[in-house]
Structure formats: structure tokens, C-alpha cells
N, C-alpha and C positions, 0 to 999 in steps of 0.2 A: 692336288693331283689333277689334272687337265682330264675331262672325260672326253670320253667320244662325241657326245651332244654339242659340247663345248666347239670343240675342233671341226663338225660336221657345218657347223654356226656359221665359222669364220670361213670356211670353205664355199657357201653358197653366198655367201656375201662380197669376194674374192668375184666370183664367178660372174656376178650380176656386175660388176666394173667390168669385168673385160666383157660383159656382152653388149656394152652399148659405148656410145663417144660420150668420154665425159662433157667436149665441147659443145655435143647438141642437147645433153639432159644434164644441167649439173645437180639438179632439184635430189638426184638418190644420192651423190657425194655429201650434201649439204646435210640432208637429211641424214643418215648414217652417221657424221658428224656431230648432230644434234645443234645444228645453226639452220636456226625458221629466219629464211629470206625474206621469207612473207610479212614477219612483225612489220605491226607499224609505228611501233615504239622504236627501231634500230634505226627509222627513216629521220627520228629528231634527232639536229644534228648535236642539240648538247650531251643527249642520252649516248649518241654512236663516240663523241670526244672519248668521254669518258669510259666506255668500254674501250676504245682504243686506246687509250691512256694506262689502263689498269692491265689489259694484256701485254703491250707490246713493255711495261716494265718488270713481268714477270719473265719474257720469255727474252728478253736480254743478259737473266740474269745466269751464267755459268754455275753448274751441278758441281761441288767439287765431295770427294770423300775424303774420310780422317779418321783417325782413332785417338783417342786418349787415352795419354799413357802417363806412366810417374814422372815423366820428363816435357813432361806437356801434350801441347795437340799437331798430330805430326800428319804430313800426309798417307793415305794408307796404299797397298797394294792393289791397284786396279784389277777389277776380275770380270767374269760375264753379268754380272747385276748392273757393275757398276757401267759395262759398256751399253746394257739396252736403255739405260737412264737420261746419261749424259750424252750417249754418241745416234744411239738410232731406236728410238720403243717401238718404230714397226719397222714394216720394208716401205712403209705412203709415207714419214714423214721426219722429218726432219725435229730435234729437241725446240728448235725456238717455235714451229708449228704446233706442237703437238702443245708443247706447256701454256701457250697463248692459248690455245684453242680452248684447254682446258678452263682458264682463267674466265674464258668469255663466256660459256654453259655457269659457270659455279657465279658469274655476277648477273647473266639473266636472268637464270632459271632459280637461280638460290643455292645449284646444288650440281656438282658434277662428279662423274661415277666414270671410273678408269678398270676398267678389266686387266689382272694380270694372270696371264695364259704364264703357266710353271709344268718340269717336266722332271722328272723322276731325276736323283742321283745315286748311281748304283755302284757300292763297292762289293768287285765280285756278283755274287749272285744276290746280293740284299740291297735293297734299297734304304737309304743314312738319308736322305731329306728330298730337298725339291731347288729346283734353279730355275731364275726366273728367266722368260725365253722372251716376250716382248708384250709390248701395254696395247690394250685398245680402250678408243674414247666409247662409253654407250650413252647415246642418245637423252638427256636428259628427258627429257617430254613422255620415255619410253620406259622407263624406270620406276617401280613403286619400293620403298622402303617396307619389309617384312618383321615386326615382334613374332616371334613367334611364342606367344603365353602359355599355348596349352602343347608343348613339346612334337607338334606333327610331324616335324624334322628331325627328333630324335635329339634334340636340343631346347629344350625349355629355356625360355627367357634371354635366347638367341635371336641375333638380328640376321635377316637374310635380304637378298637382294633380285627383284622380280622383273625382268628384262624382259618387253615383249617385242620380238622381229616384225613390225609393222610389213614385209616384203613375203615372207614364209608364213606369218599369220602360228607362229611356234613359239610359247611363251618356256625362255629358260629362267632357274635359280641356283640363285649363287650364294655361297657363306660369304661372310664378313671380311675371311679371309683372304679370298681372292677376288673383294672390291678394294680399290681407292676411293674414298669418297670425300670430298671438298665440300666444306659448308659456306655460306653467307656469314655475316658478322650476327645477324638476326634472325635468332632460333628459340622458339620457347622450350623447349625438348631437349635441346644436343643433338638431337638424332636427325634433324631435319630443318636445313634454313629454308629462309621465304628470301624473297629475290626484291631487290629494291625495287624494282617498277610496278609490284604489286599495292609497296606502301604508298609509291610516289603516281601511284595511277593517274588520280587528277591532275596533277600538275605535267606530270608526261603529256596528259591529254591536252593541257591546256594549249601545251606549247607547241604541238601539233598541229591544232589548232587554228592557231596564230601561223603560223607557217605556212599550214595551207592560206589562208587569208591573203598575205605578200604574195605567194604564187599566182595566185589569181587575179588578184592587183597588175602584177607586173604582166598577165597576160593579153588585162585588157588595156593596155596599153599606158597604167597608172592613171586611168579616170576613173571616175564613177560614175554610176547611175543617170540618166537626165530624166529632167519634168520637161513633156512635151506641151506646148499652147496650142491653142486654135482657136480659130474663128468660126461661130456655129454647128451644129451637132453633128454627128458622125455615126452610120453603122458599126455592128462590128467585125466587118471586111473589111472596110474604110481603116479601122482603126489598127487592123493585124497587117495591113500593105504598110501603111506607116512604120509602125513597128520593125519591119521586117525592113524595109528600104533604111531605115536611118542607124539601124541596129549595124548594118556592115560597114558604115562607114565611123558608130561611137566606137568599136570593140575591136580587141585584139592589138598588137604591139605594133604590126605594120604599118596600122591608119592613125600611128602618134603622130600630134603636129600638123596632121594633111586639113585641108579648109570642106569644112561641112556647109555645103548647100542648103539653104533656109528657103523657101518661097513667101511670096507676101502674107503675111496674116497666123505668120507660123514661129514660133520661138521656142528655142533650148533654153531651160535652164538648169547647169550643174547642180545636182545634188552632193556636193564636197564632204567628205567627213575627215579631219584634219588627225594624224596621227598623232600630232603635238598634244592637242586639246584631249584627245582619247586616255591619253600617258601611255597610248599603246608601245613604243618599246621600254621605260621604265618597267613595266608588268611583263614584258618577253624577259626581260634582262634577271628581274629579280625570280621568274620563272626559273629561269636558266641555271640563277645561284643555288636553288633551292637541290636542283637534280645533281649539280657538282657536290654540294655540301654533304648529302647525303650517301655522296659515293668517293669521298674521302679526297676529291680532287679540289687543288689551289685554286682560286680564282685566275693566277695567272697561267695555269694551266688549260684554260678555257679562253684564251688570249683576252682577258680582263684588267687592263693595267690602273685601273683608274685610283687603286691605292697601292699599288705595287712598283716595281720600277726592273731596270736591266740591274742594278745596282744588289737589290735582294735577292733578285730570284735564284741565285744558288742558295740562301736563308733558306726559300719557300722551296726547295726543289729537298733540300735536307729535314726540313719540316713535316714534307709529304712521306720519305723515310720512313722517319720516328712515328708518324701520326696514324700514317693508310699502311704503310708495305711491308715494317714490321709485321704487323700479327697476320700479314698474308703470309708470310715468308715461314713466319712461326709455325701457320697450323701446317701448310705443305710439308716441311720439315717434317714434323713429330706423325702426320699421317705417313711421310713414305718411309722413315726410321722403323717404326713402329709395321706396319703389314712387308712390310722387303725383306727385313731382320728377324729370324730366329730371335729365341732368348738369349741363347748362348754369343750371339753377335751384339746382341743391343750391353748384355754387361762387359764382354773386351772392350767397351767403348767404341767400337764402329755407329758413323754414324755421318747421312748425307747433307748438305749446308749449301746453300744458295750465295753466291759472294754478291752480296749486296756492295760492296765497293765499287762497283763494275756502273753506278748510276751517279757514282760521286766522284769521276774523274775529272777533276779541276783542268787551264790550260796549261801547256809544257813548263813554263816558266816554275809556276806554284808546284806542280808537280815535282819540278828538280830540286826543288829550294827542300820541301818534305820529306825528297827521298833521301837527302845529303842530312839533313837535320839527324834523321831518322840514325842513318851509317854512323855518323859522328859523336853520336850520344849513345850504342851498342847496342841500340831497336832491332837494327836491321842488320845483317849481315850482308856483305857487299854481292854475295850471290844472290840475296833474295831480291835487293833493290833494282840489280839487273832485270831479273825477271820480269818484274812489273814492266819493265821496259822493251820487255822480249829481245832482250841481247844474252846472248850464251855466257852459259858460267866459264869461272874461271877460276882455274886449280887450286889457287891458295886464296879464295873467296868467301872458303866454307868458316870463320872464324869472327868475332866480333869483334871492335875495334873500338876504344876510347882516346880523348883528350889527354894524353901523357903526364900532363899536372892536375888529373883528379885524381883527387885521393879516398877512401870509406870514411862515411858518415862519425863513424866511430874513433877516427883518426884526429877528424879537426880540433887545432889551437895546441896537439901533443911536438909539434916542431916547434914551437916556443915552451917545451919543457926542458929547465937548465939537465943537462947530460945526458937527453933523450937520443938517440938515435934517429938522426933527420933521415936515413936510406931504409928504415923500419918501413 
């Protein structure tokens, strides 16, 4: 049941958007959100791959619903759940926004926390349940997980959910009921993941790092440091004019290549430090593998081909599948089944599914050859295979269709029975 606090929430929050451009402050969208611009973890680029990798495959991937039934899994009745799901969870954003967005909190933070705002269903003058009206993201970083042990809420050994409005300075709680909450793969509890950059800190850092290093490299124009010479002793005015006169002409990317003026008695010499010799990018690189591995991404996913080829990487692209997006796909599933659905929904078998096919689409040719295979052997029914192709059914489509000389398993070697019935 939506309270007033609830609604009062989403109202001043609403309010603070339209009082300012989001194109000169996006810092409150962001924030609100629960996306820290500021990380300086999101700035390495292997770390940002890989969240982009792991969101933009979630939110590719199409919401569909279904029921199970004694005749299998059919698709179900679209209703208002299933339209703020799959078609719009607020009036800001759009499904492939919102479930990416979500993705990207639940891989930083460890943990993402989805509000579902639900509003009375009244038959007549009584109220028969709750419909859910539309999703919002809250702010990871603003959020603390609630046991409540000793029943303050009137719920002993209930988990609640503690939302504080960094804006209003007005801390709400929420049941269990009306959170979503996504976890990390890495949780000692169940109740609470830890975010990879927490485990992988050093090696985040390392490779940051290193980054900045190159940056500043390529700043000063890919030199390094010089030993200046001279000829007898020097103040230390004498030595800071030097300094300062030769310094505009070693530094910086504009003065690459230009000829540095020496005076008699006076000598450069590079202080070189050779990246080869350092194995400084071997140690970026294995850096780099260390943050993919840990966050379920291929190496060729990181455009690393050095044992890969164009040849596998549909292998590694269906590997990443099975290995990483499975048990994402899994827990979202069984989390939005489970808080969206009554009981009485979850045993008719209703129930939401992510079409993971939708990342495995091969090119036209393979396509045709699977979908014909498919038709030809009674997989598919010639409406369904259209579908996939988004060309409209047709009338006499709805029906399965075999090879006219198979026969049942049970059948074979009885047409060489002497007085058998070959039209049996």
C-alpha cells in the first residue's frame, strides 16, 4: 500500500527536476540515480568496459511474460504490471534505461534497490489487493539494509529497507515487500553483496594508476625528465631561472621534436625510462585481465584477441551466456517473480523471463538455415518462425508440419512385416 510519505517523496523529487536545467546541474539526476560521476574507479577504462558490457547486455534484453500450463509455456495476458515492466517503470525512462541503469548500481555498489510504488485494487467498496503503478531506482550509496531482531516494526526477524533523501535530509522505510533488491555474485549473508571494486581495489588502483602515468607522458610530450650539466657553481636563483627557461621548452606535447637551445658549457641529458624494459604494459594488460575476469567478461570482450580469433568469438560471446548472464538473468527473474506476484500468481504459473536469445542472433543466412530446420522437423510452427522475423502471421500457420515419410519410433522395420499394413 503506497503511503503518503511515499508519494510526498516522489513529489519533491519530481519538483527539484523541474526547478532547475538538468543541462546546467546534472549532478541531482545522477545523483538520484545513484550514478557517482565522481568515482575514480568508472574513469578506468577497463573497469567502465565492463560495466558497459554487463549493463548494455541486460538492457537489451526484452521482458516477455508467460504462464505455465498442462500444455506447456504459453504466452500470458498483458496486463498493467506487465506494461510498467516491459513498456515504461516510470514517466523518465525508458526499459532499456532503467534495467541498464539498474545493472550498473547492482555491479558497483554490490547492490541495487528498485522501489515499487503499488496502489489499491478496489472491488466495490473493498479493497482485493494492490497494482503495481511504476518502479523507481534509489540511490545505492543512500540505502542501508534493516534486520529487524528485536520486532520494532512489528515484525520480528523482518528485513526492512532505510532510504535516506540526501535533498530533504528525510529518512524513509520500506518492507521488503515494496523493495527490489539485486545482489552481486559475492555475499557472505544473502542479504547483502559487496561490489567488485571493493575486492579488486588494488588492482583498480593499480591500473588507474598506470593511466594516469601515460596521461602525463603523452602531456609532456612523451619525454622524460633531463640531467642538466654545467660549468662551475650556481646560486639558487641562478639554478630556478635555468629551471624555469628550459622547463618550457622540455614540456608539454606542443614543444615535441622543436630544437632546444644549449649554451657553451651547458648539456642535457635524457633521463629515459623504457616502457619495454619496465614490462610496463604486460602489467597494464594482466592488470586489465585480472578486473574482466572478475566481472565475468571474455577477454575478447575487452578487445584482447591475442588467443581469440573473429572465428570463436560467437563460442566466447555464448560462453559469456552460460558463464556471466545466466545467473544475472536468473536472480532478476526469481527477484521480480517473486515481490510483483501475489501467491496466487506465482502457483497459476505466471511468471516474467528475460529472452536471452535476443544476444544470440547469428547472421541472416544461419538464421534462415535454423529457422527452416526448426519448421521442417515440427520445433516450430510456421507462425512462430515468422515471428522471429517479424513478418505477420498467416492464417493457416498456426499448425506443425513434418517430413511425410517419418514415421513413430515405434513404427520402425513393422513395413517389412509379412501382412503388416504398410498405410497403418
Amino acid at each position: 500500500m503506497i503511503t503518503t510519505k511515499i508519494a510526498q517523496r516522489f513529489k519533491n523529487a519530481i519538483n527539484a527536476f523541474n526547478a532547475v536545467s538538468l543541462n546546467e546541474d546534472t549532478d541531482i539526476l545522477l545523483n538520484w540515480l545513484g550514478i557517482d560521476k565522481n568515482s575514480k574507479n568508472i574513469s578506468e577504462i577497463t573497469y567502465y568496459t565492463c560495466l558497459k558490457m554487463l549493463s548494455e547486455t541486460l538492457a537489451k534484453l526484452p521482458l516477455k511474460y508467460y504462464q505455465d500450463t498442462e500444455k506447456g509455456r504459453i504466452r500470458a495476458e498483458p496486463n498493467k504490471t506487465y506494461d510498467v515492466l516491459a513498456n515504461r517503470p516510470n514517466r523518465y525512462m525508458t526499459p532499456s534505461t532503467f534495467w541498464g541503469t539498474v545493472e550498473l548500481n547492482r555491479n558497483h555498489y554490490g547492490n541495487a534497490y528498485v522501489l515499487m510504488r503499488k496502489a489499491p485494487v478496489k472491488s466495490g467498496r473493498y479493497v482485493v489487493g494492490e497494482e503495481l503503478q511504476d518502479l523507481w531506482i534509489m540511490p545505492s550509496k543512500n540505502v542501508e539494509v534493516l534486520v529487524d531482531d528485536k520486532g520494532i516494526f512489528n515484525g520480528k526477524g523482518e528485513i526492512y529497507y532505510q532510504y535516506s533523501d540526501e535533498y530533504s535530509g528525510q529518512i524513509y522505510i520500506y518492507k521488503s515487500d515494496d523493495v527490489m533488491h539485486f545482489k552481486s555474485f559475492f555475499t557472505y549473508n544473502g542479504i547483502k553483496g559487496k561490489s567488485v571494486k571493493e575486492i579488486l581495489e588494488d588492482s583498480i588502483n593499480g591500473a588507474l594508476e598506470s593511466q594516469k602515468f601515460m596521461n602525463n607522458l603523452y602531456r609532456q610530450g612523451l619525454t622524460a625528465s633531463m640531467a642538466m650539466q654545467y660549468t662551475g657553481d650556481l646560486d639558487e636563483t641562478k639554478i630556478e631561472k635555468l629551471q624555469n627557461k628550459y622547463g618550457k621548452f622540455l614540456t608539454g606535447s606542443k614543444n615535441a621534436g622543436k630544437i632546444v637551445p644549449v649554451p657553451i658549457g651547458l648539456q642535457l641529458t635524457p633521463l629515459n625510462v623504457s616502457l619495454v624494459d619496465a614490462q610496463f604494459f604486460e602489467l597494464k594488460k594482466y592488470s586489465a585481465l585480472q578486473i574482466a575476469g572478475a566481472m565475468g567478461i571474455k577477454p575478447n570482450q575487452i578487445n584482447n584477441y591475442e588467443k581469440s580469433s573473429y572465428a570463436n568469438s560467437e563460442t566466447q560471446q555464448l560462453a559469456f551466456l552460460v558463464d556471466t548472464m545466466l545467473y544475472i538473468l536468473k536472480q532478476y527473474e526469481e527477484e521480480i517473480n517473486y515481490k510483483v506476484h501475489g501467491y496466487e500468481k506465482r502457483i497459476e504459473g505466471y511468471l516474467y523471463k528475460f529472452n536471452e536469445k535476443a544476444i544470440l542472433r547469428t547472421d541472416s543466412k544461419t538464421q534462415m538455415e535454423n529457422l527452416s530446420k526448426g519448421v521442417n522437423n515440427g520445433i516450430y510452427m510456421p507462425n512462430e518462425a515468422r515471428g522471429y522475423l517479424d513478418l505477420p502471421y498467416d492464417e493457416n500457420g498456426n499448425q506443425l508440419i513434418v517430413n511425410g515419410n517419418y514415421i513413430p519410433l515405434s513404427m520402425v522395420g513393422k513395413q517389412y512385416t509379412k501382412g503388416s499394413d504398410n498405410n497403418e
